[in-house]
C-alpha atoms as an extended CHARMM CRD file, in Angstrom:
* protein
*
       270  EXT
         1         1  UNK       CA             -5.9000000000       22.4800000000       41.1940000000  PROA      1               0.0000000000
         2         2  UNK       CA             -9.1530000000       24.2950000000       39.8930000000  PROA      2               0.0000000000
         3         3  UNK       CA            -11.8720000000       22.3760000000       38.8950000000  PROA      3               0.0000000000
         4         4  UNK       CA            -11.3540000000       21.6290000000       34.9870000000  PROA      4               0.0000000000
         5         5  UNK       CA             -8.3470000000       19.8520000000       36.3650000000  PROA      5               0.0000000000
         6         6  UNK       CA            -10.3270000000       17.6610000000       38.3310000000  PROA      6               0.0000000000
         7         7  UNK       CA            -13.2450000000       17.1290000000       36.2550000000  PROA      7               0.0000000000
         8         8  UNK       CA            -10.9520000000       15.7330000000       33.9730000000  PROA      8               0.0000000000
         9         9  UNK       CA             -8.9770000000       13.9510000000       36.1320000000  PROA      9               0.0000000000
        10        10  UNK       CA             -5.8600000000       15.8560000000       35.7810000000  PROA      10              0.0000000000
        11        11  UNK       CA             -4.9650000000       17.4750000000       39.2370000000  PROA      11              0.0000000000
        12        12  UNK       CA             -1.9510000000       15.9430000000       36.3920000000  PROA      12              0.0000000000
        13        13  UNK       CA              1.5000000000       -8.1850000000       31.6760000000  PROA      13              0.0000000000
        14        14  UNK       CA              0.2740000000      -10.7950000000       32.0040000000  PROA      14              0.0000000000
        15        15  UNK       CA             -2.0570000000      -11.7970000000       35.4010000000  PROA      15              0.0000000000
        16        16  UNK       CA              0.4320000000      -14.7760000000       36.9650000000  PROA      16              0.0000000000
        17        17  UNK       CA             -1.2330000000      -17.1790000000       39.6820000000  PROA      17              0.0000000000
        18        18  UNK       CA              1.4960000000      -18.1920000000       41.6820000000  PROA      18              0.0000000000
        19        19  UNK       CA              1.0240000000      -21.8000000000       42.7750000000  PROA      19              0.0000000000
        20        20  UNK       CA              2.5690000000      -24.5030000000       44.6000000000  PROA      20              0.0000000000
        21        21  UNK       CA              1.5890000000      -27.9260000000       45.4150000000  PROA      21              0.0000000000
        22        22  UNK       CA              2.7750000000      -30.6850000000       47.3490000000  PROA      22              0.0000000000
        23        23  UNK       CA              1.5870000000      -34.0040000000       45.9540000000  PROA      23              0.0000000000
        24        24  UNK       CA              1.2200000000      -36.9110000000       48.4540000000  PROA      24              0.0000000000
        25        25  UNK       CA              2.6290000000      -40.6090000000       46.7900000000  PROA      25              0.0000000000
        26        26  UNK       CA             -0.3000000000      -43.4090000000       47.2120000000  PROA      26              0.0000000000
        27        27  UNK       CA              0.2470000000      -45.9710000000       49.5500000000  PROA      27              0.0000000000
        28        28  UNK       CA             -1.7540000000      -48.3260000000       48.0400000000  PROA      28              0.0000000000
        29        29  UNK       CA             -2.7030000000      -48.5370000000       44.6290000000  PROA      29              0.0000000000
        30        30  UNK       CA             -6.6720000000      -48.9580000000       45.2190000000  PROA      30              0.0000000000
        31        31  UNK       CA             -5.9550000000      -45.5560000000       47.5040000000  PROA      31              0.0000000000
        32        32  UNK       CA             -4.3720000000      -43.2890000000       46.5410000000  PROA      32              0.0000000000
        33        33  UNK       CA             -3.8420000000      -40.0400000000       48.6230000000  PROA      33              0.0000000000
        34        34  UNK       CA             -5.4730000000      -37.2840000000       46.5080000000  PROA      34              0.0000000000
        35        35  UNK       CA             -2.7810000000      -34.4720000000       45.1060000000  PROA      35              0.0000000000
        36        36  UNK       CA             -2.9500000000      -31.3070000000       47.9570000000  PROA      36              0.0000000000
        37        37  UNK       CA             -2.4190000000      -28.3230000000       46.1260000000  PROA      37              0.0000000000
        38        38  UNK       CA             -1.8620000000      -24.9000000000       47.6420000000  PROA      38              0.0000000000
        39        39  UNK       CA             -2.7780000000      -21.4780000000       45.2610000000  PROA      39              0.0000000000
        40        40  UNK       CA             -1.2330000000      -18.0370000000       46.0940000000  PROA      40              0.0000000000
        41        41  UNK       CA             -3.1570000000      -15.1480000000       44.3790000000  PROA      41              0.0000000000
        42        42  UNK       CA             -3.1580000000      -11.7770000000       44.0220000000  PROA      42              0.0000000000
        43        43  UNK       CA             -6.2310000000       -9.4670000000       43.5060000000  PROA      43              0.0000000000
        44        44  UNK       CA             -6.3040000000       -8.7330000000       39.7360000000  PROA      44              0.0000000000
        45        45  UNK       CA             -7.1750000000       -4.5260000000       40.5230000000  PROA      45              0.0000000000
        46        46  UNK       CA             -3.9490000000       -4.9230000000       42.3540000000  PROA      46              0.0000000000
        47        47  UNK       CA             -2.1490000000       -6.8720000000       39.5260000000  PROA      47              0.0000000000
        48        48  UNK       CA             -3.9720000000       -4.3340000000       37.0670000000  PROA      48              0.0000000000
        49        49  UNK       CA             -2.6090000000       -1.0330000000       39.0750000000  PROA      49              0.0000000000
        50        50  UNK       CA              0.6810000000       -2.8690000000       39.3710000000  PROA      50              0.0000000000
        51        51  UNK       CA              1.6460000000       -3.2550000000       35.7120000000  PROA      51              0.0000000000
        52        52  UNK       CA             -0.0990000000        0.2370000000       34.9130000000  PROA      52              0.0000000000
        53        53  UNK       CA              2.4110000000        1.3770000000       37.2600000000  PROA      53              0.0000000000
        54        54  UNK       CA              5.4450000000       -0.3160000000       36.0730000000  PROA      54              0.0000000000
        55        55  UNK       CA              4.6440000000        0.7290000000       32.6660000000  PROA      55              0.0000000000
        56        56  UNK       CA              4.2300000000        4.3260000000       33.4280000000  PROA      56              0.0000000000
        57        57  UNK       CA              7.5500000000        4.1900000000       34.9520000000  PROA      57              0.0000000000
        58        58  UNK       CA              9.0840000000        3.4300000000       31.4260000000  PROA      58              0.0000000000
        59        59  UNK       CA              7.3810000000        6.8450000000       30.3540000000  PROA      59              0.0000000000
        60        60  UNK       CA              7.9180000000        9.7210000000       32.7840000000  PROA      60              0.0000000000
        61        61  UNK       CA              9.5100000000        9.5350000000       36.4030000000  PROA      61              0.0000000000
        62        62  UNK       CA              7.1120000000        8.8420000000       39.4270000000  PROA      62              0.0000000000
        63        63  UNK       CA              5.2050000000       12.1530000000       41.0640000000  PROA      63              0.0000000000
        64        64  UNK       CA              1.9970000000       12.7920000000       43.1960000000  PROA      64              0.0000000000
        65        65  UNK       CA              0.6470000000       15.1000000000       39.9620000000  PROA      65              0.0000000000
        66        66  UNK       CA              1.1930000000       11.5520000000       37.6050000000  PROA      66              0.0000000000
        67        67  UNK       CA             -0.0530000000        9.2280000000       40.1840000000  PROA      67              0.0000000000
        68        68  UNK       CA             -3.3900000000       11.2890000000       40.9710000000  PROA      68              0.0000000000
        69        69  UNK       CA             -4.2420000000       11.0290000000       36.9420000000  PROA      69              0.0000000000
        70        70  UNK       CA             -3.1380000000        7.2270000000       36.7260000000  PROA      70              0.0000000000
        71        71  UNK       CA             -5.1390000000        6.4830000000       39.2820000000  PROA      71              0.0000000000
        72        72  UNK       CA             -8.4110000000        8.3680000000       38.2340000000  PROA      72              0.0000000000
        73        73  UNK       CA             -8.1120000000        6.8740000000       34.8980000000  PROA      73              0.0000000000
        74        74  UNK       CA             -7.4590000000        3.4860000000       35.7490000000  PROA      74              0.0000000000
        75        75  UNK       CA            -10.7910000000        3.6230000000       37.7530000000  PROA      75              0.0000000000
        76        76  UNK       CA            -12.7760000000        5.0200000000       34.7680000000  PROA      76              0.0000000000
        77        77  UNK       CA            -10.9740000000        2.3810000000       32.3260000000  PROA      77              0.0000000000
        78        78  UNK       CA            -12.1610000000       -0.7110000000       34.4720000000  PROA      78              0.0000000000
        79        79  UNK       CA            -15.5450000000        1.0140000000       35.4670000000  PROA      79              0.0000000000
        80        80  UNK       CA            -16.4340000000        1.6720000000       31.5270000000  PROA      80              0.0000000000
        81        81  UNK       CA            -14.3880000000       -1.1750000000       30.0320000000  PROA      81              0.0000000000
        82        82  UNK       CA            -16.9230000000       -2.9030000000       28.6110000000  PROA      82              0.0000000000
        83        83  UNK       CA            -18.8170000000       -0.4480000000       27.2690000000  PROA      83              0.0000000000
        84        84  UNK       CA            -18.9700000000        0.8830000000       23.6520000000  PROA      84              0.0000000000
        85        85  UNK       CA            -16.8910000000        4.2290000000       24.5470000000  PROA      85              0.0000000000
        86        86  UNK       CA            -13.8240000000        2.0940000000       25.1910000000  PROA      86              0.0000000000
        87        87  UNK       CA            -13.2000000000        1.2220000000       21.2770000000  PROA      87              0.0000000000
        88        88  UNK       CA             -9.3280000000        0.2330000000       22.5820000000  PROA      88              0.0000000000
        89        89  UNK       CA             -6.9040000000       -1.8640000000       24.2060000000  PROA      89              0.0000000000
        90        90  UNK       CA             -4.1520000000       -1.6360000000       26.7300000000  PROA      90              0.0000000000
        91        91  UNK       CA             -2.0040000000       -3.6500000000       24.8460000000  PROA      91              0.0000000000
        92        92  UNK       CA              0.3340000000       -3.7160000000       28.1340000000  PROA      92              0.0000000000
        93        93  UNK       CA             -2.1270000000       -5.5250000000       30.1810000000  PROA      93              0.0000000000
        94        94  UNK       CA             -2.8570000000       -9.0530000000       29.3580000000  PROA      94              0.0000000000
        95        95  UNK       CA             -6.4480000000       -9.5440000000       28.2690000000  PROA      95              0.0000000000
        96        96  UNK       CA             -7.6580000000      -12.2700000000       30.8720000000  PROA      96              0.0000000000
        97        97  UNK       CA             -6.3020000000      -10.0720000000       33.3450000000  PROA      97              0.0000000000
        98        98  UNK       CA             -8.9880000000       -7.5820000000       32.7620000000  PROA      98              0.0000000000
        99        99  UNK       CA            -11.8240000000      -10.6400000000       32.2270000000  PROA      99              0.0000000000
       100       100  UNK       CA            -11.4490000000      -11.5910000000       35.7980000000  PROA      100             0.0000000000
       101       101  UNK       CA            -12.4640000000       -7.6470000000       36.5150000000  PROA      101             0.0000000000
       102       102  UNK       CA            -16.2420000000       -6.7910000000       36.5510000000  PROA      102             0.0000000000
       103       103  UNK       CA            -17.2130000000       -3.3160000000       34.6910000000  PROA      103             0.0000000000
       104       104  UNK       CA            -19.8680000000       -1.3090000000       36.1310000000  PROA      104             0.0000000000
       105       105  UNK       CA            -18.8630000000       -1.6260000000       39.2490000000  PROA      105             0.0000000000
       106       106  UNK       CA            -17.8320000000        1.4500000000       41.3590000000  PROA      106             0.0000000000
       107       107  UNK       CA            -17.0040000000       -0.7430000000       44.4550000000  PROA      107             0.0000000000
       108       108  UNK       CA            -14.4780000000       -2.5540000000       42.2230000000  PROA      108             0.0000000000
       109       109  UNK       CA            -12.6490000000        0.1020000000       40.9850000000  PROA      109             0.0000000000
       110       110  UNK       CA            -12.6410000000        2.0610000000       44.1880000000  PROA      110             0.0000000000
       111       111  UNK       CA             -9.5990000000       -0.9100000000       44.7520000000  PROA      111             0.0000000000
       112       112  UNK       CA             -7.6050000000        0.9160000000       42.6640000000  PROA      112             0.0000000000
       113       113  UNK       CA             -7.2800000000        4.6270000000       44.7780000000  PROA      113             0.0000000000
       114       114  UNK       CA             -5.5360000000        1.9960000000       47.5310000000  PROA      114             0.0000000000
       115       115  UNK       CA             -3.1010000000       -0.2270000000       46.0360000000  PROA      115             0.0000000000
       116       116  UNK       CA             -1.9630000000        3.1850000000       43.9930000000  PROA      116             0.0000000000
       117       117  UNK       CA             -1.1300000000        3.8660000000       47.7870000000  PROA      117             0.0000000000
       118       118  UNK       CA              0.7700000000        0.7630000000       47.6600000000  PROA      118             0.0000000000
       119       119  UNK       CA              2.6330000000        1.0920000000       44.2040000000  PROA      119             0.0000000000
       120       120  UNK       CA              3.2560000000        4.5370000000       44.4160000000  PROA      120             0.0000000000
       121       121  UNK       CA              6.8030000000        4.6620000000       45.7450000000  PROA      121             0.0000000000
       122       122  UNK       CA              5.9280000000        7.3350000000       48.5870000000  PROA      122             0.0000000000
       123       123  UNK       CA              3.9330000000       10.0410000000       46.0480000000  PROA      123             0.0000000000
       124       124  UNK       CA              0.4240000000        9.2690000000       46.2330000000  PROA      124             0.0000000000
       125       125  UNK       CA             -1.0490000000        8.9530000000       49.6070000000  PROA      125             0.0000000000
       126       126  UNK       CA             -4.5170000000        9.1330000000       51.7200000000  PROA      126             0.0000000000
       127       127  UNK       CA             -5.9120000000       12.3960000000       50.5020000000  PROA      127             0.0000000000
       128       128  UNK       CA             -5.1950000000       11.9060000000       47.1710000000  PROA      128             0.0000000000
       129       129  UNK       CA             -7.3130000000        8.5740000000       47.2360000000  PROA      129             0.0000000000
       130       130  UNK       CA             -9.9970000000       10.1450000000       48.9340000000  PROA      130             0.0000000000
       131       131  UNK       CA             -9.9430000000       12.7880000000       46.5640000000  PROA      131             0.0000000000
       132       132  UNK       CA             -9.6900000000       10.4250000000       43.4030000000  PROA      132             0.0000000000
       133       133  UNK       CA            -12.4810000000        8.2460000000       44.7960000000  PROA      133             0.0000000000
       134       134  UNK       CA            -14.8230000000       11.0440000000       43.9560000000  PROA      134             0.0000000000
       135       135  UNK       CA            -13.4270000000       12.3270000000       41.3570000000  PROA      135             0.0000000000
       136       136  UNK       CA            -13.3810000000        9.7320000000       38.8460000000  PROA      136             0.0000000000
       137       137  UNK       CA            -17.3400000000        8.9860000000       39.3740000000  PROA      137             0.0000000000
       138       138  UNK       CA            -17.9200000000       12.5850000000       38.9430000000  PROA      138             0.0000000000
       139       139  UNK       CA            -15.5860000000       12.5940000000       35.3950000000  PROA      139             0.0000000000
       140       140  UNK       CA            -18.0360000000        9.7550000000       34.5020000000  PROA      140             0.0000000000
       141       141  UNK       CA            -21.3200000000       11.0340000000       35.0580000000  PROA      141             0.0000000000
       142       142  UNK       CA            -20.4680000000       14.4460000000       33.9870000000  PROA      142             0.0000000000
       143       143  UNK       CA            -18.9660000000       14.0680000000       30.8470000000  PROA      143             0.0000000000
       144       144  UNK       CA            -20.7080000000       12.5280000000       28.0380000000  PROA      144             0.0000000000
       145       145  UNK       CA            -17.7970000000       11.6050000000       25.8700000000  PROA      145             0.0000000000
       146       146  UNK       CA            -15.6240000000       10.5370000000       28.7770000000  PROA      146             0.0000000000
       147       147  UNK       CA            -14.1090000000        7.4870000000       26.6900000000  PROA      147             0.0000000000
       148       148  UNK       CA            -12.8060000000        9.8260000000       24.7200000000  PROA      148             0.0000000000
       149       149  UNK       CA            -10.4970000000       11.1460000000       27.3520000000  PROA      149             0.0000000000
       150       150  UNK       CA             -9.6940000000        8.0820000000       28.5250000000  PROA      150             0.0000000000
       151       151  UNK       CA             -8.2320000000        6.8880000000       25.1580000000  PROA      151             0.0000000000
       152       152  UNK       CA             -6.2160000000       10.5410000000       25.0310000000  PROA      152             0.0000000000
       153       153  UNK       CA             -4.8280000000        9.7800000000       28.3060000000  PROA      153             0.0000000000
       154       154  UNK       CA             -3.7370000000        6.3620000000       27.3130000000  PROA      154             0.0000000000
       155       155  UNK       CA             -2.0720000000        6.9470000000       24.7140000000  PROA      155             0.0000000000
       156       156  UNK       CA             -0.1800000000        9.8920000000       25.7820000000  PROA      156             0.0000000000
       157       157  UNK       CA              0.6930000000        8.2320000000       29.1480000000  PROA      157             0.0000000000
       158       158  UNK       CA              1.0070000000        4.7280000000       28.7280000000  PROA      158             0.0000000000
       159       159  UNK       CA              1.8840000000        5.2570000000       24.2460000000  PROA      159             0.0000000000
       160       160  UNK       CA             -0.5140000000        2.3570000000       23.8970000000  PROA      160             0.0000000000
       161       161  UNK       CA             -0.7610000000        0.8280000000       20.3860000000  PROA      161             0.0000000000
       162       162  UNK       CA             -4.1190000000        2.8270000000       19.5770000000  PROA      162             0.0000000000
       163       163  UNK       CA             -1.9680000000        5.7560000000       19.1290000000  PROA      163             0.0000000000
       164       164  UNK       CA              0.7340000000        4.6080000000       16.6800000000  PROA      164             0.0000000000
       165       165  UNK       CA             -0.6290000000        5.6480000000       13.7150000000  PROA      165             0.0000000000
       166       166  UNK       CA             -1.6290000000        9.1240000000       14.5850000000  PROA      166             0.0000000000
       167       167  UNK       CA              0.1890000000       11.9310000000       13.0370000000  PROA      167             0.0000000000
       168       168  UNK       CA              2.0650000000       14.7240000000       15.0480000000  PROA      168             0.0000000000
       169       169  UNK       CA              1.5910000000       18.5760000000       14.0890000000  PROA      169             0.0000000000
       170       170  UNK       CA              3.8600000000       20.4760000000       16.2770000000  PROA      170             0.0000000000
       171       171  UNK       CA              2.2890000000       23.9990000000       17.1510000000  PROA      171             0.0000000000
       172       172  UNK       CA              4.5020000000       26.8610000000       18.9330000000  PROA      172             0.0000000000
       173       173  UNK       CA              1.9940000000       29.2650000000       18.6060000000  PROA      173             0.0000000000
       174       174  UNK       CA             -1.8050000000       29.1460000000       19.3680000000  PROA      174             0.0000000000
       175       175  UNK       CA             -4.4240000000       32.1950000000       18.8100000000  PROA      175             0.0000000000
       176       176  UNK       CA             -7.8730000000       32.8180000000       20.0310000000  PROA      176             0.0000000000
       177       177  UNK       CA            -10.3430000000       34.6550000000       17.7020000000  PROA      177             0.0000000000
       178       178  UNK       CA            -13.4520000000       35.7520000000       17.9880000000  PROA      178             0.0000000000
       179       179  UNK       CA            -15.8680000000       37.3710000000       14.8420000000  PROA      179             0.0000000000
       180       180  UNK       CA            -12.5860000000       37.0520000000       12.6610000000  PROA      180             0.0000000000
       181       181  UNK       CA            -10.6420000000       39.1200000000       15.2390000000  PROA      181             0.0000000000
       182       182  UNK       CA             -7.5000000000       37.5560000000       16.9620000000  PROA      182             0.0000000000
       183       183  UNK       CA             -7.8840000000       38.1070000000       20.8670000000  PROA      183             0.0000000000
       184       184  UNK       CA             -5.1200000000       35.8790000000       22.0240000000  PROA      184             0.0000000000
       185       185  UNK       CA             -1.3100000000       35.3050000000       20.5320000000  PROA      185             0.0000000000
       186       186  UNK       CA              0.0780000000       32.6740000000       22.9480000000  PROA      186             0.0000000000
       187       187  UNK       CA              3.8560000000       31.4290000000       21.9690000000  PROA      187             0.0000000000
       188       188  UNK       CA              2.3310000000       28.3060000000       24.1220000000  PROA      188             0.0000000000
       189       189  UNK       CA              3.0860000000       24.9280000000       22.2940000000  PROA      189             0.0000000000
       190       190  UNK       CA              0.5360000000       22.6030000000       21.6670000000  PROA      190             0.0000000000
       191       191  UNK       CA              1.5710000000       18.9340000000       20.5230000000  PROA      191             0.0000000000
       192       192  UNK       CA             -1.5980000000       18.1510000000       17.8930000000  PROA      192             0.0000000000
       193       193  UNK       CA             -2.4920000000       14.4010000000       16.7370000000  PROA      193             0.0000000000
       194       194  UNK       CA             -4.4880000000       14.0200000000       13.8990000000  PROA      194             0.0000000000
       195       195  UNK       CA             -5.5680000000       11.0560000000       11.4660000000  PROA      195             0.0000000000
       196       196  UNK       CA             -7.5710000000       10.3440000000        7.9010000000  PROA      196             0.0000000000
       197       197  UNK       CA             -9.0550000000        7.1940000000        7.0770000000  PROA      197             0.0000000000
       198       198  UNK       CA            -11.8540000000        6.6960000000        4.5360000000  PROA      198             0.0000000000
       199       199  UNK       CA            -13.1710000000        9.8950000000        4.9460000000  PROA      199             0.0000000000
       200       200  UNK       CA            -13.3330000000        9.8870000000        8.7640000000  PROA      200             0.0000000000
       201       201  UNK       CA            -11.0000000000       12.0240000000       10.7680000000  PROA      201             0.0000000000
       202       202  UNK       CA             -9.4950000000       11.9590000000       14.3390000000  PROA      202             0.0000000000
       203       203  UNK       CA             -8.2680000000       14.8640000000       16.4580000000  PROA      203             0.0000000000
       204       204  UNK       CA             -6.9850000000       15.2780000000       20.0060000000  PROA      204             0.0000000000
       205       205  UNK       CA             -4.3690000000       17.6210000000       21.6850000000  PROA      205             0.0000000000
       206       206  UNK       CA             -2.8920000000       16.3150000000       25.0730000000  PROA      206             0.0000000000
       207       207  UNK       CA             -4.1030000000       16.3750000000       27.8930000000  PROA      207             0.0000000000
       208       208  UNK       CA             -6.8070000000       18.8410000000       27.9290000000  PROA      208             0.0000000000
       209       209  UNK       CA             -8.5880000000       17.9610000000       24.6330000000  PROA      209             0.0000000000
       210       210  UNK       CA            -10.8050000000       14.8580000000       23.9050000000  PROA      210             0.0000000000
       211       211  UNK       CA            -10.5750000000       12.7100000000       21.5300000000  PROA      211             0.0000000000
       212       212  UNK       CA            -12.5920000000       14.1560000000       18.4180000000  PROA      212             0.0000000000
       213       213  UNK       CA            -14.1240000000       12.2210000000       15.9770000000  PROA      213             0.0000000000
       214       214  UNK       CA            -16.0340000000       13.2870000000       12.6180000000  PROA      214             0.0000000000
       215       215  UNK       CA            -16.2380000000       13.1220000000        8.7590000000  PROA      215             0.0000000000
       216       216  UNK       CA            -14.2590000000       15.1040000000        6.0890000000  PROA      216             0.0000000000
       217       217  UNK       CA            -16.8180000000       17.3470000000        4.3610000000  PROA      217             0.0000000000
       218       218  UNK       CA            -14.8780000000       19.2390000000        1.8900000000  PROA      218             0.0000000000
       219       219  UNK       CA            -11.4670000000       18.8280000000       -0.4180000000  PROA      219             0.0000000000
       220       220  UNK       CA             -9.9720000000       22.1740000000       -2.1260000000  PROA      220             0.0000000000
       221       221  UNK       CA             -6.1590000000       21.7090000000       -3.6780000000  PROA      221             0.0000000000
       222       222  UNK       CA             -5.0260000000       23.3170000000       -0.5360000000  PROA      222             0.0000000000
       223       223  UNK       CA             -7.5850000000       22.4870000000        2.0350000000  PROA      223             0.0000000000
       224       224  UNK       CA             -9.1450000000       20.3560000000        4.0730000000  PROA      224             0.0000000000
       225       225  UNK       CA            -12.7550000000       20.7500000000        5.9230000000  PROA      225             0.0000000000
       226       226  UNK       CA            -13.9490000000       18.4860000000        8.6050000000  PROA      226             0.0000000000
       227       227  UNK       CA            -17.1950000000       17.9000000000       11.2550000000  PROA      227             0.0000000000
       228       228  UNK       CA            -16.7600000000       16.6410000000       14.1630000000  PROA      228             0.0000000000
       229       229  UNK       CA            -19.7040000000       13.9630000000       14.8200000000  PROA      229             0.0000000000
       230       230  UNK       CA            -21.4850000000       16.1450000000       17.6120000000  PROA      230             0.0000000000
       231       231  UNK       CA            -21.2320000000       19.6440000000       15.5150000000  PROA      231             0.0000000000
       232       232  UNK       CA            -19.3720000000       20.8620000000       18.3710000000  PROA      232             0.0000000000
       233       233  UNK       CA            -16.2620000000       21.5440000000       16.1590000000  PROA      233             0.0000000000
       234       234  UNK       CA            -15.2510000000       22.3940000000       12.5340000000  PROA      234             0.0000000000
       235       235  UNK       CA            -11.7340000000       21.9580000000       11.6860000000  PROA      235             0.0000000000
       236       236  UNK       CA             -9.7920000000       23.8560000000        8.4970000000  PROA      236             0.0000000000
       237       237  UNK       CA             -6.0990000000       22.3880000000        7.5140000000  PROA      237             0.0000000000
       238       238  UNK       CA             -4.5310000000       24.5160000000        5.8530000000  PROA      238             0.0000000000
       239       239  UNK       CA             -1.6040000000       22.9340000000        3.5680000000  PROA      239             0.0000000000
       240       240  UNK       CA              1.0510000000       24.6470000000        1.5660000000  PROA      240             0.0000000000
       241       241  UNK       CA              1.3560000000       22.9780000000       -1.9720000000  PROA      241             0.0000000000
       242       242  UNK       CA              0.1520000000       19.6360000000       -1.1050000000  PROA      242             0.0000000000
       243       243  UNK       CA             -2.2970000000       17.8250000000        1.1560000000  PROA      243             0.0000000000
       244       244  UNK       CA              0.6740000000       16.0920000000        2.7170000000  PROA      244             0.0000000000
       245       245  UNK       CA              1.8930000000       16.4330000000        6.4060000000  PROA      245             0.0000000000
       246       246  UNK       CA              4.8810000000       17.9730000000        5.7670000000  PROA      246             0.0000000000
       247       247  UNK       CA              3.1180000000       20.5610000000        3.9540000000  PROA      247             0.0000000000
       248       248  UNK       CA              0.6110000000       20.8480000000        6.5670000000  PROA      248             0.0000000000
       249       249  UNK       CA              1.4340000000       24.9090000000        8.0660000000  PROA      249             0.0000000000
       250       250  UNK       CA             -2.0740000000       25.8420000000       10.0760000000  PROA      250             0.0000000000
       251       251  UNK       CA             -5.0350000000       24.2150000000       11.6250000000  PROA      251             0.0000000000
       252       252  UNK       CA             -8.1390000000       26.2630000000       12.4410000000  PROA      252             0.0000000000
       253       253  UNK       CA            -10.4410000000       24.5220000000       15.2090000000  PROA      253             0.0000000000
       254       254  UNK       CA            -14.1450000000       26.4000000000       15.2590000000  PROA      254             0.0000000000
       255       255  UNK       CA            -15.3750000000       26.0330000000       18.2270000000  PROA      255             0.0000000000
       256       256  UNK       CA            -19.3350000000       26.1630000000       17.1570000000  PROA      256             0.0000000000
       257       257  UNK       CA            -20.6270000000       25.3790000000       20.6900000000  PROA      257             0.0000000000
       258       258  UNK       CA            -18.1640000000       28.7530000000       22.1070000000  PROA      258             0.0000000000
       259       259  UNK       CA            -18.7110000000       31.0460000000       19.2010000000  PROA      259             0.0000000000
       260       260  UNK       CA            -14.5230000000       31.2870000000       18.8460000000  PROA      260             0.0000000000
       261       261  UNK       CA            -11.4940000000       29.5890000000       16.9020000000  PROA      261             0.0000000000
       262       262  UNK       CA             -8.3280000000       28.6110000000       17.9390000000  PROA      262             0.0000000000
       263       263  UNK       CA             -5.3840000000       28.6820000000       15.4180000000  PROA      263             0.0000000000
       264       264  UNK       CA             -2.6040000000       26.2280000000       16.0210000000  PROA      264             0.0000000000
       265       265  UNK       CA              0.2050000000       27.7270000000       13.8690000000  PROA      265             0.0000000000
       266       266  UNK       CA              3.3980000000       25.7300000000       12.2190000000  PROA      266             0.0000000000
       267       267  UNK       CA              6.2610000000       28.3260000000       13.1850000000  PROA      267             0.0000000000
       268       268  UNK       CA              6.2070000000       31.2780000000       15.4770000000  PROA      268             0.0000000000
       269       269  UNK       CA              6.3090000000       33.8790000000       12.4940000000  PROA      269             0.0000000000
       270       270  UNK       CA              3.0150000000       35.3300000000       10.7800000000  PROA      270             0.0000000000
């Protein structure tokens, strides 16, 4: 795995308190025996990493590749929960479940790297925790925007809610230019989600690619132009006809802060 794998972290319910309670009958009535009541619980980082687990099952078979990511991102998610770069839910994971887990916390989610141990059927084992326990604190501190890869990474993995309403360009092709000349023609294919609202756009291609957020700058009949928030990226659509999806045939992503452009291109053909 080289390291933008793993500075990424791609080397890639409902909380229920189990009780019981045996209730002693008074013997008198100006005594009575008060109720003994026995609780069972479970840690909620375990209860948290079980469900996550269970409901990435539903989405893509069990490996060590899977399991290393899950477990990386869970970490971030409950480490950065509460703060403003986590703008979304896990709709899969009951609400008060997450309440009774601190944010901020490293020694918290440091819990998760072992029960993935546990709920990993066999594929995730001792130096993969030791190597996610690092790894997710260094994804943190490193990376600005790192919310923004969490929320890619949920919705891809675990096709939270959040991501419903995106739309899906399918690119079989992808080029690299640089100074208007194409340098790279890679019949590699890219799955692109994109979305408008009010002016405001969102961008993000799994699982490399953060979520990118900015403003629509410029309309033409046949085009659209848009910022992202940090300047770091200018994006072109290019429609044929109409500004609908269907008509939507190439995407242009500038790349201000690399000097370059990718290309992510409807069919194979020129």
């Amino acid at each position: 795995m080289d390291f933008f794998e793993f500075l990424f972290g791609k080397k890639e319910g409902k909380s229920k308190e189990q009780s019981s309670s045996q209730v002693g009958q008074p013997q008198n009535v100006t005594n009575p025996k008060p109720a003994q009541v026995k609780f069972s619980s479970i840690d909620p980082v375990e209860q948290f990493v079980k469900e996550s687990v269970s409901d990435l099952k539903k989405h893509a078979s069990l490996d060590t590749k899977g399991l290393e990511a899950e477990a990386i991102y869970l970490a971030a998610f409950l480490y950065m929960k509460d703060s403003y770069q986590i703008d979304f839910e896990l709709d899969y994971i009951s609400s008060n479940l997450l309440k009774q887990i601190p944010s901020k916390n490293f020694s918290v989610s440091d819990k998760v790297f072992n029960y993935m141990i546990k709920y990993g059927e066999g594929h995730y084992g001792a130096e993969e925790r030791d190597y996610g326990v690092n790894g997710y604190k260094m994804n943190i501190q490193m990376c600005s925007d790192y919310g923004n890869y969490i929320k890619n990474y949920f919705i891809r993995a675990h096709k939270i809610e959040a991501g419903q309403d995106y739309i899906h360009f399918s690119s079989p092709r992808n080029c690299l230019w640089r100074n208007g000349v194409k340098t790279t023609d890679s019949p590699t294919q890219r799955d692109v989600y994109y979305k408008f609202n009010n002016g405001s756009f969102e961008f993000m291609i799994p699982p490399y690619n953060p979520l990118v957020t900015g403003q629509v700058v410029k309309k033409t009949d046949n085009t659209l132009h848009c910022e992202s928030n940090d300047g770091k990226r200018t994006f072109v659509f290019h429609f044929n006809g109409s500004l609908k999806p269907e008509c939507l045939d190439l995407i242009e992503m500038f790349r201000n802060d690399k000097g370059d452009m990718v290309s992510y291109h409807k069919t194979l053909e020129e």
